[in-house]
Structures are given as C-alpha cells and as structure tokens.
N, CA, C and O of each residue as an XYZ file, in Angstrom:
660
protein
N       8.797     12.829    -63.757
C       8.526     12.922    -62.337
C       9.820     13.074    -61.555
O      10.792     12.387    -61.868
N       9.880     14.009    -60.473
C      11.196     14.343    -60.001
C      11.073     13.025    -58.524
O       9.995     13.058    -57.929
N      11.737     12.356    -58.201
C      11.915     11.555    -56.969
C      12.918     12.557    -56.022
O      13.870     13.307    -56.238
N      11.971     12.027    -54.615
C      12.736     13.140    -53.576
C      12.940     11.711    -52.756
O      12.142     10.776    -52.689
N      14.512     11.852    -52.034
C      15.302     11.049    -51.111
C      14.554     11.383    -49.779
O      13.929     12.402    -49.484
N      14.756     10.406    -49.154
C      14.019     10.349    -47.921
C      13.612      9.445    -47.050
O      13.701      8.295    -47.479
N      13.062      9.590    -45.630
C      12.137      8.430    -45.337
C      11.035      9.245    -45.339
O      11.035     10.475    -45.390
N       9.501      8.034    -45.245
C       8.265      8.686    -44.891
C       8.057      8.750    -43.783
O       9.018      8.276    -43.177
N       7.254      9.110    -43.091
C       6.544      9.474    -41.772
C       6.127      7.862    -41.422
O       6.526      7.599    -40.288
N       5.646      7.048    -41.871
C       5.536      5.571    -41.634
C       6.764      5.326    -41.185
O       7.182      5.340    -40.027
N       7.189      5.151    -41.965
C       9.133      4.161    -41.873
C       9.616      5.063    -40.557
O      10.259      4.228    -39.920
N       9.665      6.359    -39.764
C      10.136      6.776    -38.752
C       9.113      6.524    -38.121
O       9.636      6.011    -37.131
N       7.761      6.482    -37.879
C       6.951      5.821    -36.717
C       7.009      4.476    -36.427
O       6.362      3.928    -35.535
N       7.922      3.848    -37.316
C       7.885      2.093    -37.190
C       9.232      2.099    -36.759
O       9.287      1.249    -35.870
N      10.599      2.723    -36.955
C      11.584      2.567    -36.536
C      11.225      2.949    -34.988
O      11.593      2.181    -34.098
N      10.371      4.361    -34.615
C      10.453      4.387    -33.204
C       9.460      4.011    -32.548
O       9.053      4.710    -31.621
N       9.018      3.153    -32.789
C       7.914      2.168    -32.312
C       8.884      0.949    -31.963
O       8.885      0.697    -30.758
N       9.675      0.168    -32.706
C      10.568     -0.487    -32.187
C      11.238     -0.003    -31.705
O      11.022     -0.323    -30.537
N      12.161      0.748    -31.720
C      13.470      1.187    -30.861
C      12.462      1.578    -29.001
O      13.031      1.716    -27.919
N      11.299      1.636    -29.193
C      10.524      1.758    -27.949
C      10.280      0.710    -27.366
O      10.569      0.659    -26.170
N       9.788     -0.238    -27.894
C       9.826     -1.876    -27.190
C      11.539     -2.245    -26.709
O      11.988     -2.290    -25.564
N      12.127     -2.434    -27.769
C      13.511     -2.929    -27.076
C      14.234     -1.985    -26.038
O      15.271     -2.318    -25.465
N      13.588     -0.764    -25.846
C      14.349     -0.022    -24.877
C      13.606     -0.638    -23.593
O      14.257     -1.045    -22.631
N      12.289     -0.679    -23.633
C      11.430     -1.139    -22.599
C      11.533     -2.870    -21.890
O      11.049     -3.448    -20.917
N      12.391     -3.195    -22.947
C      12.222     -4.771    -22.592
C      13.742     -4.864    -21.937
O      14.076     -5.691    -21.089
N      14.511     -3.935    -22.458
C      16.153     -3.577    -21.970
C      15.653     -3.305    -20.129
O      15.935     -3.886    -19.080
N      14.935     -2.311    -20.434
C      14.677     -1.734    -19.009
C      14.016     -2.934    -17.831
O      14.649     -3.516    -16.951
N      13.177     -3.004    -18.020
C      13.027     -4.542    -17.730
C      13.982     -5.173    -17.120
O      14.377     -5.120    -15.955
N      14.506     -6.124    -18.543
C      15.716     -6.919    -18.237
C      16.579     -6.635    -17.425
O      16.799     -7.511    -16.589
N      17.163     -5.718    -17.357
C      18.441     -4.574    -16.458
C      18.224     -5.290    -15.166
O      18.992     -6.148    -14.731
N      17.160     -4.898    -14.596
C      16.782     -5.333    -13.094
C      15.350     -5.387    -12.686
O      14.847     -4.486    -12.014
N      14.697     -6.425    -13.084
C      13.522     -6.987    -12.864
C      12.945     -7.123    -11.454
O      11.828     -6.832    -11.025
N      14.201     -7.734    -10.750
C      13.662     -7.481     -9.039
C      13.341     -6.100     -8.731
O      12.271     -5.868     -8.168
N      14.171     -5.102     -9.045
C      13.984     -3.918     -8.443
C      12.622     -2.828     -8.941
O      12.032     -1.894     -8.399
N      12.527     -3.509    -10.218
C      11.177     -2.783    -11.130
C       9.800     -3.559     -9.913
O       8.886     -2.811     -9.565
N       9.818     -4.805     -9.474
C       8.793     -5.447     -9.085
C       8.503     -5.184     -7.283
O       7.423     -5.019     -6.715
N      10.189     -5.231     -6.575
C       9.663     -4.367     -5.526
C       9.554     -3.275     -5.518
O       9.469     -2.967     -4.329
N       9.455     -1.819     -6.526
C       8.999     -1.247     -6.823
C       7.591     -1.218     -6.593
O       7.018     -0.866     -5.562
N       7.023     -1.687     -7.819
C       5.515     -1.785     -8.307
C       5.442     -2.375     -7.222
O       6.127     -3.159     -7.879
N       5.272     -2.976     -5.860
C       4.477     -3.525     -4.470
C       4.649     -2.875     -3.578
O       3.981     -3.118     -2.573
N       5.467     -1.940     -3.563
C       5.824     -0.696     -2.839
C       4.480      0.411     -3.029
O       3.590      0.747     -2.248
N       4.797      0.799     -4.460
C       3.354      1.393     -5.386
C       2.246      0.752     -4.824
O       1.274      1.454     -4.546
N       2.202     -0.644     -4.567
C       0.621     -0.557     -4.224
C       0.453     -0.578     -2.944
O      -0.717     -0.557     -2.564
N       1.657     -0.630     -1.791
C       0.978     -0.380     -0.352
C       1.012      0.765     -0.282
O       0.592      1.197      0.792
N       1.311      1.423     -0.919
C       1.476      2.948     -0.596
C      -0.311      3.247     -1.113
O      -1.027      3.944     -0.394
N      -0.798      2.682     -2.289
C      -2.491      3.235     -2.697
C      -3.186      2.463     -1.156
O      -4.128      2.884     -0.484
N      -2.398      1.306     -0.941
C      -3.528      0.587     -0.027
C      -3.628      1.129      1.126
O      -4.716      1.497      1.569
N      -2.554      1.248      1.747
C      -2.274      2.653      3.276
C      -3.007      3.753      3.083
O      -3.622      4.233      4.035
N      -3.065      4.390      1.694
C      -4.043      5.591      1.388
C      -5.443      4.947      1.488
O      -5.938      4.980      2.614
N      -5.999      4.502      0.735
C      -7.273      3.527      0.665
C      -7.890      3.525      2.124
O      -8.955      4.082      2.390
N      -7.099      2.830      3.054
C      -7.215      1.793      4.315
C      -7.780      3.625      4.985
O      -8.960      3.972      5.024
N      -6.638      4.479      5.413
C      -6.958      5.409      6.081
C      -8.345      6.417      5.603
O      -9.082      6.843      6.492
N      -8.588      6.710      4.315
C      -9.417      7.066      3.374
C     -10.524      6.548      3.665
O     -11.535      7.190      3.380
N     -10.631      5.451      4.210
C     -11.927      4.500      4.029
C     -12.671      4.867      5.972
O     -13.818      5.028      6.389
N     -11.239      4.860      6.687
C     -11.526      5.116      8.286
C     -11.896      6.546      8.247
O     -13.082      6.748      8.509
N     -11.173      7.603      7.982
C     -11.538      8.829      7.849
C     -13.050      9.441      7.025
O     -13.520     10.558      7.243
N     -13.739      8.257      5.903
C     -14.797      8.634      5.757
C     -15.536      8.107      6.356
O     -16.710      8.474      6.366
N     -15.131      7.141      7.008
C     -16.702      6.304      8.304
C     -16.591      7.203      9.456
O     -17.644      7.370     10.071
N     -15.420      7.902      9.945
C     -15.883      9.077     10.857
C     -16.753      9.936     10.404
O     -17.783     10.178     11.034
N     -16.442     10.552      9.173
C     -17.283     11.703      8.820
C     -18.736     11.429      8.497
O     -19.639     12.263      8.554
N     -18.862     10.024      8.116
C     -20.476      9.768      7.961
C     -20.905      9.398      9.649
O     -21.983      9.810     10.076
N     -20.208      8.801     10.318
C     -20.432      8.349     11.450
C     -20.562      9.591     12.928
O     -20.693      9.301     14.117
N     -20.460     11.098     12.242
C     -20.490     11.985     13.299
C     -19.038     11.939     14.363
O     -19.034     11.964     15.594
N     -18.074     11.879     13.596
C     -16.999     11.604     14.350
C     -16.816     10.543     15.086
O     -16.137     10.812     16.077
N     -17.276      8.972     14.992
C     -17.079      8.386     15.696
C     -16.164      7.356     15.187
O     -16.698      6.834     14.209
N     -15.275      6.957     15.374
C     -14.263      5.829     14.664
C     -14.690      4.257     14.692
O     -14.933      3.541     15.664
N     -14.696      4.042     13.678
C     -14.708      2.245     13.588
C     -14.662      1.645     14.558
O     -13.638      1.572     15.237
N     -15.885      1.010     14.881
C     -15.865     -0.012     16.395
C     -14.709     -0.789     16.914
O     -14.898     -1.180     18.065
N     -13.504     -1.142     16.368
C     -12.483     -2.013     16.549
C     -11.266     -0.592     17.615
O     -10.784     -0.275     18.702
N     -11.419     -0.229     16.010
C     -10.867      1.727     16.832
C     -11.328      2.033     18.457
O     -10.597      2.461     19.350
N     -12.581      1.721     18.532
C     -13.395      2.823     19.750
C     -13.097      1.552     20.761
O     -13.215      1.728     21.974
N     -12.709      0.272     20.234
C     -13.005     -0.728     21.491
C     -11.380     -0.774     21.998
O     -11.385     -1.139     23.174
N     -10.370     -0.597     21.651
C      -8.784     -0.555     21.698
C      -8.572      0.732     22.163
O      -9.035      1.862     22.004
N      -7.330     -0.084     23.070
C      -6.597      1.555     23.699
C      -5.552      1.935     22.795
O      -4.956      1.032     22.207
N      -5.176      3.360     22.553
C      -4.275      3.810     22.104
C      -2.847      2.837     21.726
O      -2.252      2.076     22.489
N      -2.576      3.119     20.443
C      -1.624      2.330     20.068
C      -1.379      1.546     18.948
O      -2.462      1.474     18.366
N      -0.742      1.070     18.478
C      -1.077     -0.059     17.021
C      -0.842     -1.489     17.085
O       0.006     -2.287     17.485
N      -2.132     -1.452     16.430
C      -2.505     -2.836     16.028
C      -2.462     -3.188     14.353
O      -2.757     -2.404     13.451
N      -2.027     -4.539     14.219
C      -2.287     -5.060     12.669
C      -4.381     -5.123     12.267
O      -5.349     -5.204     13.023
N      -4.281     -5.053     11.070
C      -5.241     -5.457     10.004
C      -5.437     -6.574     10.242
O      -4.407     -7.245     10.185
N      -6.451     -7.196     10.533
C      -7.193     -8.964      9.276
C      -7.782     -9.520     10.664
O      -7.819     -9.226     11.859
N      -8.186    -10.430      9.833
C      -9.752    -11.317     10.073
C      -8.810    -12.471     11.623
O      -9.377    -12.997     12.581
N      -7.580    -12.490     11.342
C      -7.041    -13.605     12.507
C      -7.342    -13.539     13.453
O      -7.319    -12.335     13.713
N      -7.823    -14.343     14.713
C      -8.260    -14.564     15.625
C      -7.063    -15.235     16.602
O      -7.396    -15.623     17.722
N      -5.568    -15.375     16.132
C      -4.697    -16.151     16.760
C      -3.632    -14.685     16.549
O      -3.771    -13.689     15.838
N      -2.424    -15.147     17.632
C      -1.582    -13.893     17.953
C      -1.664    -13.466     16.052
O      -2.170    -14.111     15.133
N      -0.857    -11.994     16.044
C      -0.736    -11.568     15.098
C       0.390    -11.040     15.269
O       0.584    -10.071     16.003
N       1.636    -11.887     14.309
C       2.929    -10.935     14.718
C       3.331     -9.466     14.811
O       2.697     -8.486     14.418
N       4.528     -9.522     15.421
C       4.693     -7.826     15.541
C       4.778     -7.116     14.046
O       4.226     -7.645     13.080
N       5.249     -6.322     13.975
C       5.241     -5.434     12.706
C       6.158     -4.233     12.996
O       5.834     -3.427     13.868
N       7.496     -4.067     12.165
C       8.210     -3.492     12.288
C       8.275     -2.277     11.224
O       8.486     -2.512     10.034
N       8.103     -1.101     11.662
C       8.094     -0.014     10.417
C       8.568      1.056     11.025
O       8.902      1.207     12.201
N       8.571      2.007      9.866
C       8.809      3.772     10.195
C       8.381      4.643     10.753
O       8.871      5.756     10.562
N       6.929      4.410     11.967
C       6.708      5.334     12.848
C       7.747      5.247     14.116
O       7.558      4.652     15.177
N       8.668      5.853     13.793
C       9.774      6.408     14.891
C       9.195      6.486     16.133
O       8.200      7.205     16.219
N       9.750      5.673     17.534
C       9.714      6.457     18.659
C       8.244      6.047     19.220
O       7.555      6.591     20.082
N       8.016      4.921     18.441
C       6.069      4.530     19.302
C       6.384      3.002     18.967
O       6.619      2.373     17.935
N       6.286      2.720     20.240
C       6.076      1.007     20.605
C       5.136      0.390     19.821
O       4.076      0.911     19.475
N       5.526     -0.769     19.523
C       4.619     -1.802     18.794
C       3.921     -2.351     19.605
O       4.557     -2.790     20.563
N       2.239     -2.612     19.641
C       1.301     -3.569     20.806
C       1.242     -4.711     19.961
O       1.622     -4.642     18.792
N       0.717     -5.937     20.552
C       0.950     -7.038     20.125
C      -0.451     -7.353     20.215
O      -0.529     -7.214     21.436
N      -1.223     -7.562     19.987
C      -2.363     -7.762     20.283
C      -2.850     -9.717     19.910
O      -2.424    -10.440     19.010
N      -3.695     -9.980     20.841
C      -3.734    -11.171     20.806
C      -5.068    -12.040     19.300
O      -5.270    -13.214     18.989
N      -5.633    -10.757     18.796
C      -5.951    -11.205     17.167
C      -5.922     -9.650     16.669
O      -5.832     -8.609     17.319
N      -5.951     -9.714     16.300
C      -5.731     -8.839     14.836
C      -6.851     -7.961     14.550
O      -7.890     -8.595     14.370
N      -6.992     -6.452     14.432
C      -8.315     -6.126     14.783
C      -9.253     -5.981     13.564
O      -8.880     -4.900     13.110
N      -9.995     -6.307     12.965
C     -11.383     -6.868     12.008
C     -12.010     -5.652     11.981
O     -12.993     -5.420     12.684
N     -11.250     -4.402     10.798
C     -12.084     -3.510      9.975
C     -12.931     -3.354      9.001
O     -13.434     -2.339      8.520
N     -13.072     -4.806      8.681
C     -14.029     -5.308      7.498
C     -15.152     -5.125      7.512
O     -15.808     -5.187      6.472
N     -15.843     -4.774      9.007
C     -17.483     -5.117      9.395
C     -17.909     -3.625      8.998
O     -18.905     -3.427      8.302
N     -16.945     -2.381      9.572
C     -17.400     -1.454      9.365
C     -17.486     -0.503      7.968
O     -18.383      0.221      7.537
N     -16.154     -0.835      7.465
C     -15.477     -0.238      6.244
C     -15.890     -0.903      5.130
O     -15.792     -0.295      4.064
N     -16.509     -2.460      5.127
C     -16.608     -3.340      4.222
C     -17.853     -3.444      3.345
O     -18.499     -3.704      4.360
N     -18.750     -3.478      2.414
C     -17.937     -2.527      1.313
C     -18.225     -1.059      1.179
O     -17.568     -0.530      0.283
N     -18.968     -0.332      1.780
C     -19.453      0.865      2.068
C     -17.903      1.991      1.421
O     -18.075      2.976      0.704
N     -16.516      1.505      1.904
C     -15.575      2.429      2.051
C     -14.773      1.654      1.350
O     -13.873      2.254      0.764
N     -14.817      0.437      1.216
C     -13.835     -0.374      0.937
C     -14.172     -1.625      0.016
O     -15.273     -2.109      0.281
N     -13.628     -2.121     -0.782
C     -14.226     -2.965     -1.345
C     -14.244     -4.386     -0.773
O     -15.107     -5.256     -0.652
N     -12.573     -4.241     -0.385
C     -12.187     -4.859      0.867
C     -10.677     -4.824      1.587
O      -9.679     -4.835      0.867
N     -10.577     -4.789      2.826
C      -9.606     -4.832      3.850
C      -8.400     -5.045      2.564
O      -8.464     -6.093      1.921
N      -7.068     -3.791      2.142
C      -5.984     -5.010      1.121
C      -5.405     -5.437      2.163
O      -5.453     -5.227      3.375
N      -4.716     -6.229      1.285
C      -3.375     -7.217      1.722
C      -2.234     -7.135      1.180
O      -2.291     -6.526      0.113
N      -1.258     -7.474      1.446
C       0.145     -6.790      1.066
C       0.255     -7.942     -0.245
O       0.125     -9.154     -0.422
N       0.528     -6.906     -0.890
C       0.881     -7.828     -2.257
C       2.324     -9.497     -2.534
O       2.536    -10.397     -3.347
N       2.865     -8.995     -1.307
C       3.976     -9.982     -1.395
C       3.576    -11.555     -0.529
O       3.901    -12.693     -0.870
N       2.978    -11.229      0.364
C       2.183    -12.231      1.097
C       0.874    -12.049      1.669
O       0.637    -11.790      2.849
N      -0.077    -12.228      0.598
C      -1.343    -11.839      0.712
C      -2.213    -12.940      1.822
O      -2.257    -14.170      1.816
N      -2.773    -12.070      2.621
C      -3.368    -13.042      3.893
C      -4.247    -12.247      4.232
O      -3.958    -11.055      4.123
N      -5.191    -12.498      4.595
C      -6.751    -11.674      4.835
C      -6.614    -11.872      6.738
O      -6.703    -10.828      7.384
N      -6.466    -12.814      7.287
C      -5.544    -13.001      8.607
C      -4.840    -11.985      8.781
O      -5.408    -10.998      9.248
N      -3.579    -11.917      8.505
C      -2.871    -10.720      8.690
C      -2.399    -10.201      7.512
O      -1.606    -10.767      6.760
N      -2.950     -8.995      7.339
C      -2.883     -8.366      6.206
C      -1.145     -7.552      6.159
O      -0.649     -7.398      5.043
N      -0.635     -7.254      6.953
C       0.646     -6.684      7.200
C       0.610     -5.124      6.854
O       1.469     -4.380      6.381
N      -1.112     -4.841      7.393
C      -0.793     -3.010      7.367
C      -1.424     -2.879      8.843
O      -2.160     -3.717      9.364
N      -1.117     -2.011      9.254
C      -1.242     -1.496     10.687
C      -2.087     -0.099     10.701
O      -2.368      0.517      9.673
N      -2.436      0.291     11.964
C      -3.276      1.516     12.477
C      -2.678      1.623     13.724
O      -2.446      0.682     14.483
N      -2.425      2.835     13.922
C      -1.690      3.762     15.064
C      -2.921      4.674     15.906
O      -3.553      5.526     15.282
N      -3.019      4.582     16.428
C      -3.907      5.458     17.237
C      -3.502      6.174     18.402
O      -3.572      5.710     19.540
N      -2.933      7.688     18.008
C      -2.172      8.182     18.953
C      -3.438      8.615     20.495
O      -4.659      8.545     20.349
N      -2.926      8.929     21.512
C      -3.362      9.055     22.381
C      -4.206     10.939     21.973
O      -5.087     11.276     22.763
N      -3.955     11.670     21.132
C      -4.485     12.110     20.960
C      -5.807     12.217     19.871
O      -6.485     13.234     19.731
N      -5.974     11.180     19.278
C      -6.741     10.276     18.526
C      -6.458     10.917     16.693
O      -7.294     11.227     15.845
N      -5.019     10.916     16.638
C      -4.812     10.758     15.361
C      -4.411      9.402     14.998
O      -4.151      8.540     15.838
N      -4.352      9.179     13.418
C      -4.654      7.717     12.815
C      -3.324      8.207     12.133
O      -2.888      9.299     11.768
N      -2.880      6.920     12.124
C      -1.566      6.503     11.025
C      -1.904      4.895     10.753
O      -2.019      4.034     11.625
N      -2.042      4.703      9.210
C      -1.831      3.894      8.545
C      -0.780      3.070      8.095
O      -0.808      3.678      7.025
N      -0.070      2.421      7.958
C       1.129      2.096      7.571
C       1.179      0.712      6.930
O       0.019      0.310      6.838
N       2.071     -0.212      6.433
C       3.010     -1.195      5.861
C       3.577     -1.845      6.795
O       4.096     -1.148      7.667
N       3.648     -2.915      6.900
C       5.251     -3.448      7.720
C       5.894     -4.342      7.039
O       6.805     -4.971      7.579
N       5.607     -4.522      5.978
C       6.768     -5.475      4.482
C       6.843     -4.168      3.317
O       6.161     -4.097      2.294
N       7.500     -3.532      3.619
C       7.821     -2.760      3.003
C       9.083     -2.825      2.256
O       9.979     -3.322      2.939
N       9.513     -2.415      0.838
C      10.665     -3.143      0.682
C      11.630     -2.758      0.695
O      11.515     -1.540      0.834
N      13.124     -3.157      0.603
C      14.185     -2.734      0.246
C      14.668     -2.392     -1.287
O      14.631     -3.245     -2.173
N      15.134     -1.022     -1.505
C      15.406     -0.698     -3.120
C      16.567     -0.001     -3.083
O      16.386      0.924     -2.291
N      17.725      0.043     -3.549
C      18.633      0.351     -3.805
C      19.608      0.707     -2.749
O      20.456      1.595     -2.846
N      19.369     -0.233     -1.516
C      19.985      0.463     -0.283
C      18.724      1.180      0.865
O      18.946      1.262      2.073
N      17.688      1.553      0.355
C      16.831      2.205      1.217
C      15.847      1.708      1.578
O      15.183      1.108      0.733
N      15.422      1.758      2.827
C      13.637      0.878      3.401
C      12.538      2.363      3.310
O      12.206      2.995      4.313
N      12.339      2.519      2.663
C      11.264      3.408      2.801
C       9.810      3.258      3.695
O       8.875      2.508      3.412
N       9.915      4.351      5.051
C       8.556      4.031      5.637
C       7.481      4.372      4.942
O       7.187      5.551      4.743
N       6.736      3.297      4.471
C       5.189      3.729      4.153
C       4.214      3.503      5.127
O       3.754      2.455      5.581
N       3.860      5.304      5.493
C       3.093      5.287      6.535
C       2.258      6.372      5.860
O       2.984      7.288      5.471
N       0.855      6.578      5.575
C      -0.040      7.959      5.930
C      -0.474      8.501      7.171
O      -0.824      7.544      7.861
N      -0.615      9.501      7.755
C      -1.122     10.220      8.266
C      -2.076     11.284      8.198
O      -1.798     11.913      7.177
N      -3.255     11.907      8.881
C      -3.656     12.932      8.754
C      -4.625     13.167     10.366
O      -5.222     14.222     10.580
C-alpha cells in the first residue's frame, strides 16, 4: 500500500473551526464596549424604522389620517411613552428644529398597539415604557421623522438616528 503525506479535509475543517472562535473571541475582547454600543445603536436604528413603519401604516389603513396623539398636537416633536409627568428634552440630529417639551409624553400605544406594533420600543440602554427616548417630528408640512435621543458615541462620532419619509 503506497501512504500519501498530508492532512484530511477533517483535520483542516477543525483547525479552521478553531482558528474561527479564537479570532471571534479576540474580536470581542479587543473592545467590548464599542461592539455593544454598536449592537444598541443597531437596534434603535430597527426601532426608529419599526416606530415610523407602524405610523405610516395606520395612515394608510386609516385613509390618511395620523394617529390620534399626532392629529391632537401641534407641529413639532414630542417624546414616546405612557408618562403622564414632564418628559425630558431630547437632544438629537434633526438640525435646525426646536425641541417642544411637552408636559407628558405622547401615548402611541392605543393606536399602533398591537395592530402595527407589538409594542411602543424602548431604548435598549435605559428601557422605560414612560419615556421611551425616541421622538416624532411633525413638520408643519405634515412630514414624520422618527428618531433616538441616546444615541451613542463610537469612535469619536454621534451618529443621528433619525428616519424620515
């Protein structure tokens, strides 16, 4: 019988099967804060999509009419959640448009809830159904912007997470 030198196809799927974990656990390790405000970044960004997604299809079932909280408020932005006591300001990336302060917090849950939504999110870093820490813009020409206002810092940069349409 002639023997041939070598590895098998096993022995190189098991070497890079490990050399794949320890690169991944390296990566990781490296900088863990920055992988994690990352990934919460990632999810206000689905939830801002979601949030507006959910208003934009209760118009379209609703004959163009916007969410009762929407239709009862004047132009401008207000925070998310169920609070009934001030709701702090909220500082983000829609450039050049004043923050309203509103004295609770305006309650999209009744309309959106669960029909559009499963429910109202909340910011992953300080989750509060009170104040959720995403906002709605309602320009005077009745476009919607969604947005974040704990949005994080990553490598030097605040990235505005805001949708529009």
């Amino acid at each position: 019988m002639k023997k041939y030198k070598g590895f098998t196809l096993i022995e190189l799927l098991i070497v890079i099967g490990i050399i794949a974990i320890l690169a991944a656990i390296i990566y990781v390790v490296v900088d863990p804060a920055r992988r994690l405000s990352e990934a919460r970044n990632a999810e206000r960004w689905s939830s801002t999509n979601a949030i507006l997604n959910g208003i934009l299809k209760y118009t379209v079932d609703n004959k163009g009419v916007l969410p009762t909280a929407l239709t009862n408020e004047f132009t401008g932005t207000y925070k998310l959640g169920t609070g009934t006591l001030d709701c702090d300001d909220c500082t983000y990336g829609l450039a050049g448009v004043a923050t309203t302060t509103p004295v609770a917090c305006i309650d999209l849950s009744s309309d959106l809830v669960p029909t559009y939504l499963s429910k109202i999110p909340e910011d992953p870093l300080t989750p509060d159904a009170a104040d959720t820490d995403y906002f709605v813009y309602r320009s005077a020409s009745g476009r919607i912007t969604v947005g974040s206002c704990n949005e994080e810092d990553i490598a030097g940069e605040r990235p505005a997470i805001t949708v529009s349409r």
